[in-house]
C-alpha positions as CSV (number, residue, x, y, z in Angstrom):
1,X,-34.1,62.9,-71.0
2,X,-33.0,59.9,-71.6
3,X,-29.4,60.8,-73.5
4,X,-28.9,63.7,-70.7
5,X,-29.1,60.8,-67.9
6,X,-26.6,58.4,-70.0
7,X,-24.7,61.3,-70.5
8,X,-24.9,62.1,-66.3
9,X,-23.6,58.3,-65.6
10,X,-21.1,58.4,-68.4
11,X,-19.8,62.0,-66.9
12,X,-20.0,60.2,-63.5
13,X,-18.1,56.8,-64.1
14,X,-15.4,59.2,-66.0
15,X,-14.8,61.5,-62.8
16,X,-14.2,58.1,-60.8
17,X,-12.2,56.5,-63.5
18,X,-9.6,59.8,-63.7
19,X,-9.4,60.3,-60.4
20,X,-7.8,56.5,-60.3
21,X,-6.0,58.0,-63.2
22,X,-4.4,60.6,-60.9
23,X,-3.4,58.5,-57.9
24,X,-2.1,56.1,-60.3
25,X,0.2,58.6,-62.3
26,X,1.3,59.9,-59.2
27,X,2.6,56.2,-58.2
28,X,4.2,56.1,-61.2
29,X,6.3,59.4,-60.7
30,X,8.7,57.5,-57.9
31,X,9.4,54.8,-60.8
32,X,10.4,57.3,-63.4
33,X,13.8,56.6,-65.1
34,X,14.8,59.9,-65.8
35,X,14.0,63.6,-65.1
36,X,12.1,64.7,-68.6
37,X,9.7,61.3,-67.7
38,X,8.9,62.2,-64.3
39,X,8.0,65.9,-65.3
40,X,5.9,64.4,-67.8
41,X,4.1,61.9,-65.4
42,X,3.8,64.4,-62.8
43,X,2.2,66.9,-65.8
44,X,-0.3,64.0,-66.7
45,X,-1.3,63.9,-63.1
46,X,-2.1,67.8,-63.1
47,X,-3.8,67.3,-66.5
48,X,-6.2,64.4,-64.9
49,X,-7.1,67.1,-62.1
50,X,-8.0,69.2,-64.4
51,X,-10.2,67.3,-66.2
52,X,-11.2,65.4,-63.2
53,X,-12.9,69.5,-62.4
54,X,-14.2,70.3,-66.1
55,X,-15.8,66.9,-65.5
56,X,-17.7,67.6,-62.1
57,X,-18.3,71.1,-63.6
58,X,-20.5,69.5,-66.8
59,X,-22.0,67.1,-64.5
60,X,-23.4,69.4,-62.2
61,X,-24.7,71.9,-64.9
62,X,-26.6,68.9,-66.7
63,X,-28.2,68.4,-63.2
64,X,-26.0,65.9,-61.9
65,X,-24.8,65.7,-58.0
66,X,-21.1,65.7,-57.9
67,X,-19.8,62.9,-55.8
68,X,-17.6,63.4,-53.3
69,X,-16.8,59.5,-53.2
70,X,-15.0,59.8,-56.1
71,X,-12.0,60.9,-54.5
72,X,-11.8,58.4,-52.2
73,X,-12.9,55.6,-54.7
74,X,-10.4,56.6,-57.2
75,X,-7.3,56.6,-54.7
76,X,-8.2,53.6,-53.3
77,X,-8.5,51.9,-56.9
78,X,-5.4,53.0,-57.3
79,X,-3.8,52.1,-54.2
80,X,-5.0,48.6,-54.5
81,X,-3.8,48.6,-58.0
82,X,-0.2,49.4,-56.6
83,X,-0.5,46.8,-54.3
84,X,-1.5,43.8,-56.4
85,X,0.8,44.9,-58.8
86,X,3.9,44.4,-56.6
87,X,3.4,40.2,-57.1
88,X,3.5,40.7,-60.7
89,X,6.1,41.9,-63.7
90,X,6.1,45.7,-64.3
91,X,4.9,44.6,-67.8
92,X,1.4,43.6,-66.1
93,X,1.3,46.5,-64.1
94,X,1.8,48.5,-67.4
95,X,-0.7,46.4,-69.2
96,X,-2.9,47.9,-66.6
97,X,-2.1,51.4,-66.8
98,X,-3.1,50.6,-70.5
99,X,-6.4,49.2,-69.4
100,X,-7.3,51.8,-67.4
101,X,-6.5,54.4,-70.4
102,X,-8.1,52.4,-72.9
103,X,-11.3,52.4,-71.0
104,X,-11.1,56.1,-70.5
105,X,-10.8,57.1,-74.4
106,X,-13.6,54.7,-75.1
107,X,-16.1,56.3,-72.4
108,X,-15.2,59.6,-74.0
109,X,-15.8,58.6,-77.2
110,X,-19.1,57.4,-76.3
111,X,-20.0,60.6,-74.5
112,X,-19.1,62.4,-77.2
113,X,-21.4,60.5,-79.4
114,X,-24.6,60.9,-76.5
115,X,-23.7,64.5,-77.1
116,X,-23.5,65.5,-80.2
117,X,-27.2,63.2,-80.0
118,X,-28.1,65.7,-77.4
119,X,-26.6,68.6,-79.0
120,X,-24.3,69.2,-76.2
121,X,-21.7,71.6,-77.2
122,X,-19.8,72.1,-73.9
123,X,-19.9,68.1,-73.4
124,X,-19.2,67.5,-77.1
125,X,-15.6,69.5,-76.7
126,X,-14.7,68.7,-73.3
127,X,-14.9,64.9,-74.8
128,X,-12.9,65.5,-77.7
129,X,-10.1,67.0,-75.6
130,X,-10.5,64.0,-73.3
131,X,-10.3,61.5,-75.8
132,X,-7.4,63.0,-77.8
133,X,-5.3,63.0,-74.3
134,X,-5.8,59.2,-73.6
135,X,-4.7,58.6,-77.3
136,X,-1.2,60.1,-76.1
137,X,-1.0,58.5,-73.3
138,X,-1.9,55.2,-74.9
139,X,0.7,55.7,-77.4
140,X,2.9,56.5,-74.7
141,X,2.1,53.2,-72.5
142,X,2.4,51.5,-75.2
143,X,5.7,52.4,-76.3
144,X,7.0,52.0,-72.5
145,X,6.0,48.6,-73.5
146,X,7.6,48.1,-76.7
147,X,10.9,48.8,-75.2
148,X,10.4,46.5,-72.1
149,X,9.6,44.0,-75.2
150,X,12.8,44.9,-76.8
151,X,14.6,44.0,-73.7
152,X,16.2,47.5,-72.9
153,X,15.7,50.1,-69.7
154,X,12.0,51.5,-70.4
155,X,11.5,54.7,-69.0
156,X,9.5,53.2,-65.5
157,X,11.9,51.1,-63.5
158,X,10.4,48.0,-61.6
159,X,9.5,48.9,-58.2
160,X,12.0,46.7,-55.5
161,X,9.3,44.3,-54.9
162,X,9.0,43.8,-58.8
163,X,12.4,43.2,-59.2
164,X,14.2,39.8,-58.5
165,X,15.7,40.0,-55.2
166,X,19.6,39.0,-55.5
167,X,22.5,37.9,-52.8
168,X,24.1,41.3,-53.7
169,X,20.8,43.1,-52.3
170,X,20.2,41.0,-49.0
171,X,23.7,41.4,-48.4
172,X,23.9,45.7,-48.5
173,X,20.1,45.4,-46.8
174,X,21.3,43.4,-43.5
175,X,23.9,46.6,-41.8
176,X,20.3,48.9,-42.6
177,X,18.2,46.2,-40.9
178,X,21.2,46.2,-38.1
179,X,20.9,49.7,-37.8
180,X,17.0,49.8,-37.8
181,X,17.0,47.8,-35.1
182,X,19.7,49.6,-32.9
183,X,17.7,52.5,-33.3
184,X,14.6,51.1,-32.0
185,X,16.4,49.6,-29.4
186,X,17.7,53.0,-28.5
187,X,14.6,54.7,-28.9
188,X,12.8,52.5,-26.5
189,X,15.5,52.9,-24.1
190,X,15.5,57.0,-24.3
191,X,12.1,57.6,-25.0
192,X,11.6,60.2,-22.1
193,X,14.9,62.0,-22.8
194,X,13.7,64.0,-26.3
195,X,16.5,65.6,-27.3
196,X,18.9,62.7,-26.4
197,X,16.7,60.4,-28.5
198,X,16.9,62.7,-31.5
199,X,20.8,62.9,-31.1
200,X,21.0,58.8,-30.4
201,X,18.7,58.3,-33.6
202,X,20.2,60.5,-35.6
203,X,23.5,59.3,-35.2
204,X,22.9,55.7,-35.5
205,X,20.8,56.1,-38.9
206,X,23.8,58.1,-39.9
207,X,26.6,55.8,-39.0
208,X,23.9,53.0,-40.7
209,X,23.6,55.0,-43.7
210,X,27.7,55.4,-44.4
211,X,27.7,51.5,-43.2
212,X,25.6,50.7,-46.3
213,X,26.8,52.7,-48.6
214,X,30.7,51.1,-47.8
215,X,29.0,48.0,-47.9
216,X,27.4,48.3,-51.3
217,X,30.4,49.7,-53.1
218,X,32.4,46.4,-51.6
219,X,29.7,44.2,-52.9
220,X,29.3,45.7,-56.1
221,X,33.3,45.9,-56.8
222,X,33.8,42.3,-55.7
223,X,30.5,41.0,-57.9
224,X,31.9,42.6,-61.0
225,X,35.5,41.5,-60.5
226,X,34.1,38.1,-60.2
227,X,31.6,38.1,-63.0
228,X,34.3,39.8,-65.0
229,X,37.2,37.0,-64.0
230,X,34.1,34.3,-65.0
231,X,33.5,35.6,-68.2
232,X,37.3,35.5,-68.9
233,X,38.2,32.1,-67.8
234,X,34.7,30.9,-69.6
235,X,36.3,32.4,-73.0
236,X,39.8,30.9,-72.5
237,X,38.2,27.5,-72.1
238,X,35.9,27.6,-74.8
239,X,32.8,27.9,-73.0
240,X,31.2,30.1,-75.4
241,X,27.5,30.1,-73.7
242,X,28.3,31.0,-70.4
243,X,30.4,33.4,-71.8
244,X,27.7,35.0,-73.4
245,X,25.6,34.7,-70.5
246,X,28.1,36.2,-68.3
247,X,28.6,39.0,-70.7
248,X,25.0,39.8,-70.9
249,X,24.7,39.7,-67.1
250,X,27.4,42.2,-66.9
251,X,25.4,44.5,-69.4
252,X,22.6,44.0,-67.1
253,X,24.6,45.1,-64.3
254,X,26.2,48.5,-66.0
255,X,29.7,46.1,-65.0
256,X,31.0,46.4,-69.1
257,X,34.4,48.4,-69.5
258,X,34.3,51.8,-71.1
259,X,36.0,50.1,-73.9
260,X,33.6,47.4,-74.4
261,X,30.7,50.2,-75.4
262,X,29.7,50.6,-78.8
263,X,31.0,54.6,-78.3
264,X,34.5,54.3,-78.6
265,X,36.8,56.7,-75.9
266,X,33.1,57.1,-74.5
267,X,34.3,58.0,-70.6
268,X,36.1,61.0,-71.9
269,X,33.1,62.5,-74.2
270,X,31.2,65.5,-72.7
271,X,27.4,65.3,-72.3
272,X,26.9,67.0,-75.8
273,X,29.2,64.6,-77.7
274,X,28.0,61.9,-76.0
275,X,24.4,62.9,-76.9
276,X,25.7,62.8,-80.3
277,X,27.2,59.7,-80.5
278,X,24.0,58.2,-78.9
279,X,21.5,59.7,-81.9
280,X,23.8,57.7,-84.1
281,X,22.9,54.1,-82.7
282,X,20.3,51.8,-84.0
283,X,20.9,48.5,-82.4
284,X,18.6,48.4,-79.0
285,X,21.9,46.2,-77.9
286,X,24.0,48.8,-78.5
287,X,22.1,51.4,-76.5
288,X,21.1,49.5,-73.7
289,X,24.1,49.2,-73.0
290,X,25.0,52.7,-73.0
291,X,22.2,53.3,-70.9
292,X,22.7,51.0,-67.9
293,X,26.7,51.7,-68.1
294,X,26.1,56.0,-67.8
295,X,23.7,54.7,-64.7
296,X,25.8,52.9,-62.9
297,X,29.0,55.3,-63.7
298,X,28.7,58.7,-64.4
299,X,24.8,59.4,-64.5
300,X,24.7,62.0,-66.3
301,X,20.6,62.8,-66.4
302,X,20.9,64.5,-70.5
303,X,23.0,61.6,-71.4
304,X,20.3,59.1,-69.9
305,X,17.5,61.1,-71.6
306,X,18.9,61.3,-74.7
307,X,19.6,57.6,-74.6
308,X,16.4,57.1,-73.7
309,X,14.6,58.8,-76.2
310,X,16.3,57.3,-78.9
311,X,15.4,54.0,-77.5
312,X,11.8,55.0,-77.0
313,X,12.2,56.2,-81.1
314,X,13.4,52.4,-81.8
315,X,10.5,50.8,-80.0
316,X,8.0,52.8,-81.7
317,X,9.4,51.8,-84.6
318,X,8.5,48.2,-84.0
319,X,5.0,48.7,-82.5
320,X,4.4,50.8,-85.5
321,X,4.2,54.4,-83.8
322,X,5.3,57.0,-86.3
């Protein structure tokens, strides 16, 4: 009796735990760098449903009561999760995606152990399957990790809030924030007039929308001309550092010249040469800044990938992933 009621709280604890799992890979969908990672978040996020059922469906055959605070529990945990995170690097939030994974394989390789004590069959397996999916996604996290280590794109970008706010931000943020506040002024003005609200509000948000987007492309333009004058001027006069530093701000910002790129003629490939080309680099340098140029230029999504996983390849490589 005893092993059947460890394995009831084990079962129990586990149905909470992947429920936060859920939430928590949903979260991470938004953040996904390219296509081929947010399908596979979004998969993951099915796959904890799933066994968030076969779960509740064990626990109620050894006797258990299936708790409906779960749920809740979990997507509050993870909400509040999101939230803390937000003061902190993207590494930490990582670190505890990581935690939260490396707590779930352990609990299923303890209930696998209270079953195969109980002769459990049906718990034994479902464990096994459990614990073999949280050693993916460990090895997964983990190498997410290794490439924000490595310095290059990983394949979850920081949220806004995790990234360091710059001049060139503020700047295309305040004709939105104009905007925004036109069309609450509007709004308040109109509000018994429906349809002339909708027009008024429409209208504003899109003349605020174009107003940003002009805005942007004038601050990005002028922030790479002048980063790009800086770094010349810093050469000429023998400033070496802040040449450098300037340089790798300009990597940073996807700002390099087609001709500065380790793939030479690289604006005129097509996506499948360019794939090629990309398989061929093994400097994390070199592809970083391959990735953060096709971003900010063409964006092609199989050129990204392809960089990407290549990348992902290197930093398992250093974290000893084969």
């Amino acid at each position: 009796m005893s092993t059947t009621n460890d394995m009831i709280a084990q079962l129990r604890a586990m149905v909470q735990l992947t429920q936060t799992e859920v939430q928590v890979a949903r979260i991470r969908v938004s953040q996904a760098r390219t296509e081929a990672v947010r399908r596979e978040l979004a998969e993951n996020a099915r796959n904890a449903e799933r066994r968030t059922e076969e779960l509740t469906r064990e626990l109620q055959r050894l006797g258990g009561v299936a708790d409906v605070v779960s749920p809740l529990v979990g997507r509050v945990g993870a909400v509040v999760k999101a939230t803390v995170e937000q003061a902190g690097p993207v590494d930490e939030a990582l670190l505890g995606d990581l935690t939260l994974e490396h707590q779930l394989r352990d609990r299923a390789v303890y209930l696998r152990a209270l079953a195969e004590a109980a002769k459990d069959n049906g718990v034994s397996k479902l464990a096994e399957r459990i614990q073999k999916a949280h050693e993916a996604t460990i090895e997964w996290l983990t190498t997410v990790l290794a490439e924000h280590a490595l310095g290059g794109p990983p394949a979850l970008r920081p949220t806004p809030l995790q990234m360091v706010a710059g001049g060139a931000t503020r700047a295309v943020s305040l004709p939105v924030n104009f905007a925004r506040e036109q069309v609450s002024r509007f709004a308040a003005r109109l509000q018994q007039r429906g349809d002339q609200v909708r027009t008024v509000v429409a209208d504003t948000a899109g003349r605020a929308a174009r107003l940003g987007e002009d805005a942007r492309d004038v601050v990005v333009t002028g922030r790479d001309a002048a980063l790009d004058r800086a770094e010349e001027v810093s050469r000429r006069e023998g400033a070496t550092d802040a040449a450098k530093v300037l340089h790798e701000a300009r990597t940073r910002l996807g700002a390099l010249h087609a001709s500065e790129l380790p793939i030479g003629q690289y604006d005129e490939l097509g996506v499948n040469d360019a794939v090629s080309k990309i398989k061929q680099l093994d400097q994390v340098e070199d592809l970083n800044k391959v990735i953060v140029y096709e971003e900010a230029n063409k964006n092609r999504s199989g050129v990204v990938s392809a960089a990407q996983t290549r990348h992902a390849a290197l930093a398992q490589e250093v974290v000893g992933i084969r």
